[in-house]
LUMZAVO-227285 format. One line per 3 residues: number of its first residue (from 1); for each residue x, y, z of C-alpha. Coordinates in steps of 0.2 Angstrom, whole numbers, plus 2048, in hexadecimal, padded with zeros to 3 digits. Each point is the difference from the previous one (the first is absolute). Example, Ala and Ser with C-alpha at 12.3 -4.5 7.8 and 13.67 -1.06 7.14 Angstrom:
! residues 2
1 = 83E:7EA:827 ~ 806:811:7FD
//
This chain:
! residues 362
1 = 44B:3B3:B37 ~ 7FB:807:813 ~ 7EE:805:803
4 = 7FA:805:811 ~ 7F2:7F4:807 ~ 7F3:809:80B
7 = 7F6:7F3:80A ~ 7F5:801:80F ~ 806:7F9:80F
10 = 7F3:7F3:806 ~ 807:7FF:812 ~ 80D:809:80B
13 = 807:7F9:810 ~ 803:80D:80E ~ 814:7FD:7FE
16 = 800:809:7ED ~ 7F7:80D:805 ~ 80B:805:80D
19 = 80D:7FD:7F7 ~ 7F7:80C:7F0 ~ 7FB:80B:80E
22 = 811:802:806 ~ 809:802:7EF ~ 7F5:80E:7FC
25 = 804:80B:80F ~ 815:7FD:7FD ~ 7FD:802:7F0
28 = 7F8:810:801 ~ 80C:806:80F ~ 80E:7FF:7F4
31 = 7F8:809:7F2 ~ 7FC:80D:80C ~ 811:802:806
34 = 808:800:7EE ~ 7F4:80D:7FB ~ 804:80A:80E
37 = 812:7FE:7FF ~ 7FD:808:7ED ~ 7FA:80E:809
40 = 810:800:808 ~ 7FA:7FC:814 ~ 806:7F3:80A
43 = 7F3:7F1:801 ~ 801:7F7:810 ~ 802:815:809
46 = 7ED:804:7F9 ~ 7F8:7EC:801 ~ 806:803:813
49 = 7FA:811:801 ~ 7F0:7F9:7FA ~ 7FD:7F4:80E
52 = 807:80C:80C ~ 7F1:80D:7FA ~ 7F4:7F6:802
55 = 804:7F8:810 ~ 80F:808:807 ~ 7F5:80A:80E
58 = 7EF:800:809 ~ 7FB:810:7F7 ~ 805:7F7:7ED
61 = 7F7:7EE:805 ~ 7EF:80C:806 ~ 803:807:7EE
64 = 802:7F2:7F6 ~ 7F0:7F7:80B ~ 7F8:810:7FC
67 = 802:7FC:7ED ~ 7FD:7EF:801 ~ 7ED:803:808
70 = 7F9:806:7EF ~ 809:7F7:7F6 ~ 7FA:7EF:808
73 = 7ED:805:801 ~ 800:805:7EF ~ 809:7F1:7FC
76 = 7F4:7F3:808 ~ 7F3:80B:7F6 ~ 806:7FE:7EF
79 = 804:7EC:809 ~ 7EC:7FD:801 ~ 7FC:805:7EC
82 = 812:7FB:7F8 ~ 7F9:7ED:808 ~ 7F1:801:7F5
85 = 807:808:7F2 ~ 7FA:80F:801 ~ 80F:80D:7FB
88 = 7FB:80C:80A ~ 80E:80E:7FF ~ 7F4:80F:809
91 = 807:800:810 ~ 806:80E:7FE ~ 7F0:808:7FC
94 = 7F9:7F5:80E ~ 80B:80B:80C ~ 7FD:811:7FC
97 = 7EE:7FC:7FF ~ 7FF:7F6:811 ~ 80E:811:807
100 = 7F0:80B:7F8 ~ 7F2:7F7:80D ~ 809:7FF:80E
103 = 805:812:7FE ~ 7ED:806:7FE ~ 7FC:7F7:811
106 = 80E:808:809 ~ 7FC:811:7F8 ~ 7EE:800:805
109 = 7FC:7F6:80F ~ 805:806:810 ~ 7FD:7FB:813
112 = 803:7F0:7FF ~ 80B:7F5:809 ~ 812:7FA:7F7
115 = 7FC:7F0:7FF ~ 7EF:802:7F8 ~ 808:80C:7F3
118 = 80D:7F7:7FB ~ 7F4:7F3:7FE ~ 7F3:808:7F4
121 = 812:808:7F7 ~ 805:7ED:7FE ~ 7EE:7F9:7F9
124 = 7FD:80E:7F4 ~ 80F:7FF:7F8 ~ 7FD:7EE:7FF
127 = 7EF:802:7F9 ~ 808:80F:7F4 ~ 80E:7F5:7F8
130 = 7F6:7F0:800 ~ 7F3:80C:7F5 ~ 80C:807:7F7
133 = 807:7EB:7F8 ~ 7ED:7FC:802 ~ 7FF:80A:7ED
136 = 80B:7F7:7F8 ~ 7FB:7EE:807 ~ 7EE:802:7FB
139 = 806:807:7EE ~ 80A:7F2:7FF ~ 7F3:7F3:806
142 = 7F1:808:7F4 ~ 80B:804:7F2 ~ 810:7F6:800
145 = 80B:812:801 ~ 812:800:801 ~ 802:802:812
148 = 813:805:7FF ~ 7FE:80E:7F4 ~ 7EE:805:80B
151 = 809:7FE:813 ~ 80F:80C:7F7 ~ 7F8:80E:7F8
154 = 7F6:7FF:810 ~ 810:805:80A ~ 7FE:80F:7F8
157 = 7EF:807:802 ~ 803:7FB:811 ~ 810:80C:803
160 = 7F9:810:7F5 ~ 7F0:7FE:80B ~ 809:800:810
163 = 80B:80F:7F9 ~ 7F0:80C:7FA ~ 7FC:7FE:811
166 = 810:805:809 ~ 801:80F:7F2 ~ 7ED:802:804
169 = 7F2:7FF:80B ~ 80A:7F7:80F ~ 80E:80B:7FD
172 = 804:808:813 ~ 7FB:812:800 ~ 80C:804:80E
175 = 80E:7FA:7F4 ~ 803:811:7F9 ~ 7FE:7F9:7F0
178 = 80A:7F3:802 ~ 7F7:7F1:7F6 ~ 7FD:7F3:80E
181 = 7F2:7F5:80A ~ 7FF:808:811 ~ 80C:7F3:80E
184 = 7F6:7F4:80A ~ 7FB:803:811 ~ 808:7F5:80E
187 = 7F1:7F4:7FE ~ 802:7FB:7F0 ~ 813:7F9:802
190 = 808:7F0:802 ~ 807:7FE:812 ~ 813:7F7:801
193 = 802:7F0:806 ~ 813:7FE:805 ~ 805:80E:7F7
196 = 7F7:7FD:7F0 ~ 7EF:805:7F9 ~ 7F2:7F2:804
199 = 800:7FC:7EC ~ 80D:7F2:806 ~ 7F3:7F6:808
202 = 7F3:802:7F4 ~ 80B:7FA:7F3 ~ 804:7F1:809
205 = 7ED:7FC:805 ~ 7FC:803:7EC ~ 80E:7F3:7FB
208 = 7F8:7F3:80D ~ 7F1:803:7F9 ~ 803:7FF:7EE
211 = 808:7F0:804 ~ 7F2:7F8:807 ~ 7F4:809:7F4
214 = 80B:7F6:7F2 ~ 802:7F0:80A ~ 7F4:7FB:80B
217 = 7ED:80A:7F8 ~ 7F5:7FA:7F3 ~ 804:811:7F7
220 = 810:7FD:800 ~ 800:7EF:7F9 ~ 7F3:808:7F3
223 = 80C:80F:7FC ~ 80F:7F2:7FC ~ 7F4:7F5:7F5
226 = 7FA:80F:7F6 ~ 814:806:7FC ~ 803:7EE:7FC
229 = 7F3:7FD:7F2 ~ 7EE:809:7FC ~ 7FA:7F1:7FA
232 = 804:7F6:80F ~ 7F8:80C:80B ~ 7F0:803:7F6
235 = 7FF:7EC:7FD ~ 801:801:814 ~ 7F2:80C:800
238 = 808:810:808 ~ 7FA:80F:7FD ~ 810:806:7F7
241 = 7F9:813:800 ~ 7FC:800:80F ~ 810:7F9:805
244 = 809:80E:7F8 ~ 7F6:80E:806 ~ 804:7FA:811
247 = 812:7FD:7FE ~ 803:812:7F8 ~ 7F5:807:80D
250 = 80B:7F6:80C ~ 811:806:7F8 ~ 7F9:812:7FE
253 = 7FB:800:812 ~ 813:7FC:804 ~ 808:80D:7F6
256 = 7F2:80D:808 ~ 808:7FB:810 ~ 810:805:7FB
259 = 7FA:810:7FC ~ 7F8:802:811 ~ 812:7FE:808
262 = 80A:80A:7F6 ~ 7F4:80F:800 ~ 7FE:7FB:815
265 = 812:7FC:804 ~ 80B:808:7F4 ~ 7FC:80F:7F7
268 = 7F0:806:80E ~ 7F5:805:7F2 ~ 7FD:7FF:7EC
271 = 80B:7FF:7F4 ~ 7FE:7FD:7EC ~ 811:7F6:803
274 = 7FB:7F7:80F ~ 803:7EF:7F7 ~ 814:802:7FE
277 = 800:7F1:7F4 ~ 7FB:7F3:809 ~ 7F2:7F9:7F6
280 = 80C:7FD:7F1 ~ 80D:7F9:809 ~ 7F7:7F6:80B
283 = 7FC:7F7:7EF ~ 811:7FA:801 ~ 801:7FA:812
286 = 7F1:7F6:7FF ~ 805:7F7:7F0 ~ 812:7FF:80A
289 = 7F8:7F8:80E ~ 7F7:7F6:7F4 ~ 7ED:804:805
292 = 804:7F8:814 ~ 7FB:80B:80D ~ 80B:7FC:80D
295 = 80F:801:7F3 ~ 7F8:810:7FA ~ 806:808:810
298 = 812:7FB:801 ~ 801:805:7EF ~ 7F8:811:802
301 = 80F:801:80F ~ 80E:7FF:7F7 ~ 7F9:80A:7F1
304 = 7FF:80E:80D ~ 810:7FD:806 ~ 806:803:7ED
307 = 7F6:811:7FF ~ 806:806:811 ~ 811:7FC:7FE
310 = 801:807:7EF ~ 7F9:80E:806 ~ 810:801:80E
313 = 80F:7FE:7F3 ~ 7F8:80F:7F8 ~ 805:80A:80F
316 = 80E:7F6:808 ~ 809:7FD:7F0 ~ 7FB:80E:7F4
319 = 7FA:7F4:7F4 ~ 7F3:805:7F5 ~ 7EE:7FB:801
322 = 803:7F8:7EF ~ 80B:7F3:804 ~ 7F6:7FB:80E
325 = 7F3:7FD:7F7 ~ 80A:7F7:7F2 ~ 806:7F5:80F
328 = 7EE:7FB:805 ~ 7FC:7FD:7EE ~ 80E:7F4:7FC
331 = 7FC:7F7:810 ~ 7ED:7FF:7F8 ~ 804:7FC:7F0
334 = 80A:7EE:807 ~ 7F7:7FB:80C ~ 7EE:802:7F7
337 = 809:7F7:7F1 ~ 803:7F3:80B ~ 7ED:7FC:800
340 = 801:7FD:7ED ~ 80C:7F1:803 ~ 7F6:7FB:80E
343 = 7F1:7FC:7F2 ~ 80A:7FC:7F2 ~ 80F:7F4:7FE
346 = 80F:807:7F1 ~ 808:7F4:7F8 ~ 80C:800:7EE
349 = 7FB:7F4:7F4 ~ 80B:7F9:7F6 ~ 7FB:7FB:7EF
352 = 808:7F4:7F3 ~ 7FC:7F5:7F2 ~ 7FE:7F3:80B
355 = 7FE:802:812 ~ 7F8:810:80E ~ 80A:800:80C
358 = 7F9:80E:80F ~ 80A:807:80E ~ 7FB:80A:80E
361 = 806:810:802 ~ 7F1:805:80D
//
């Protein structure tokens, strides 16, 4: 009789990850293309056309940096509370919210020079979104809340609250009716910096300082103690709620940022859909980068690259937006599967009357 035998892997040498690591992406490469070629398109024309979308000119690469800003930011946010196991799936939320501030800044003050604007646009919608986890932390400190159902529903209020105001009172009265937040003025948006919005830099500076925040600060060291064991940290005596609150504050404060750019950068003004996603996939890139910073970022790159060039065989190819998405999915699917046998060793156990006999299979 065959049984499957689930065991945890005690230690893993940099030469079996890899090689899981590697595995996984074939693996997935192959399923993608045998998938496609039941949809009846030629998989090495549109794997091609991929990386040819998303890197095949200046004006695609600016596109696919453009896409990987948010998503890294967000990701380093979610980073911070995922490290102390805090599930904290209200970035988006967190977005529109941190969107919502910097808007009011740059729809009511006036006169003041661009940096300075941009400044108050970029520490209001870090106060806003760190405000905005800041509720679910301290329920979850004082009452022991489940912070993944709270930070969802959260998402929510968040984007409803943000709408009403773009059907409402922010609504642009020279729109003719037309539901949208008036445009900012010149003041109010990012400059480019070789071709691209400034977002670029400040996604760079944030993963610098997240990595040193998580490496080198007392906090930090705190924040990894505290995801490790409760018990350990309040045996250590840390003050676990007000390491939470500060951690979500932190994380919040991040996805805020995000908000800022997109409403600065991209769309130049308010949108209930400012968020594009991000906060939900940005789940996945930081558990795929496995809550490293620096790693964080070239995951968030070539994640971009996947949504840009998916993007481009819709056009170049006529393919639809369906199986791009089933692509990207099955490329997912493999390569955070690997993580499970990264953890966990597979092996078939074979039983008799009168000797086990295991083998690896994994």
């Amino acid at each position: 009789m065959n049984l499957l035998k689930i065991t945890k892997r005690d230690n893993l040498n940099k030469k079996q990850e890899i090689i899981i690591r590697t595995l996984a992406i074939l693996l997935s490469i192959v399923c993608a293309g045998l998938i496609l070629v039941i949809f009846g398109l030629n998989p090495v024309n549109v794997f091609k056309a991929i990386v040819e979308g998303a890197l095949g000119t200046d004006l695609r690469i600016k596109q696919t940096i453009i896409k990987a800003v948010p998503l890294v930011i967000t990701s380093l946010g979610i980073l911070v509370a995922f490290k102390m196991r805090f599930w904290n799936i209200g970035g988006e939320g967190q977005i529109v919210i941190g969107a919502m501030a910097a808007a009011f800044i740059a729809l009511n003050i006036d006169g003041v020079p661009k940096p300075v604007m941009l400044l108050l646009m970029a520490v209001a919608a870090m106060i806003a979104g760190g405000l905005w986890a800041f509720i679910p932390a301290i329920f979850k400190a004082k009452m022991g809340t489940n912070e993944t159902i709270f930070t969802l529903m959260m998402n929510y209020i968040g984007i409803k609250f943000v709408t009403y105001l773009q059907y409402g009172p922010w609504m642009d009265p020279n729109a003719n009716g037309f539901p949208k937040v008036a445009p900012f003025s010149e003041s109010a948006l990012l400059p480019s910096v070789l071709g691209v919005h400034a977002g670029w830099i400040i996604a760079v500076l944030c993963t610098i300082l997240i990595f040193f925040l998580m490496k080198y600060t007392k906090l930090g060291y705190e924040i990894n103690v505290v995801g490790e064991s409760y018990e350990t940290a309040r045996y250590a005596g840390m003050n676990i709620n007000k390491i939470i609150i500060v951690t979500m504050m932190i994380s919040g404060g991040l996805c805020g940022l995000v908000g800022m750019i997109q409403a600065s950068a991209i769309e130049k003004t308010l949108v209930a859909g400012i968020s594009g996603g991000y906060g939900f996939t940005a789940i996945i890139t930081a558990w795929l980068a496995r809550l490293n910073a620096v790693a964080t970022l070239f995951v968030c790159v070539i994640f971009a690259m996947l949504i840009q060039g998916g993007a481009y065989i819709q056009l170049a190819m006529n393919v639809p937006s369906a199986v791009a998405s089933v692509v990207q999915g099955t490329i997912l699917f493999f390569v955070l599967g690997s993580e499970f046998f990264l953890q966990y060793k597979v092996s078939i156990a074979h039983k008799s009357s009168n000797k086990h006999a295991e083998k690896e299979v994994a």
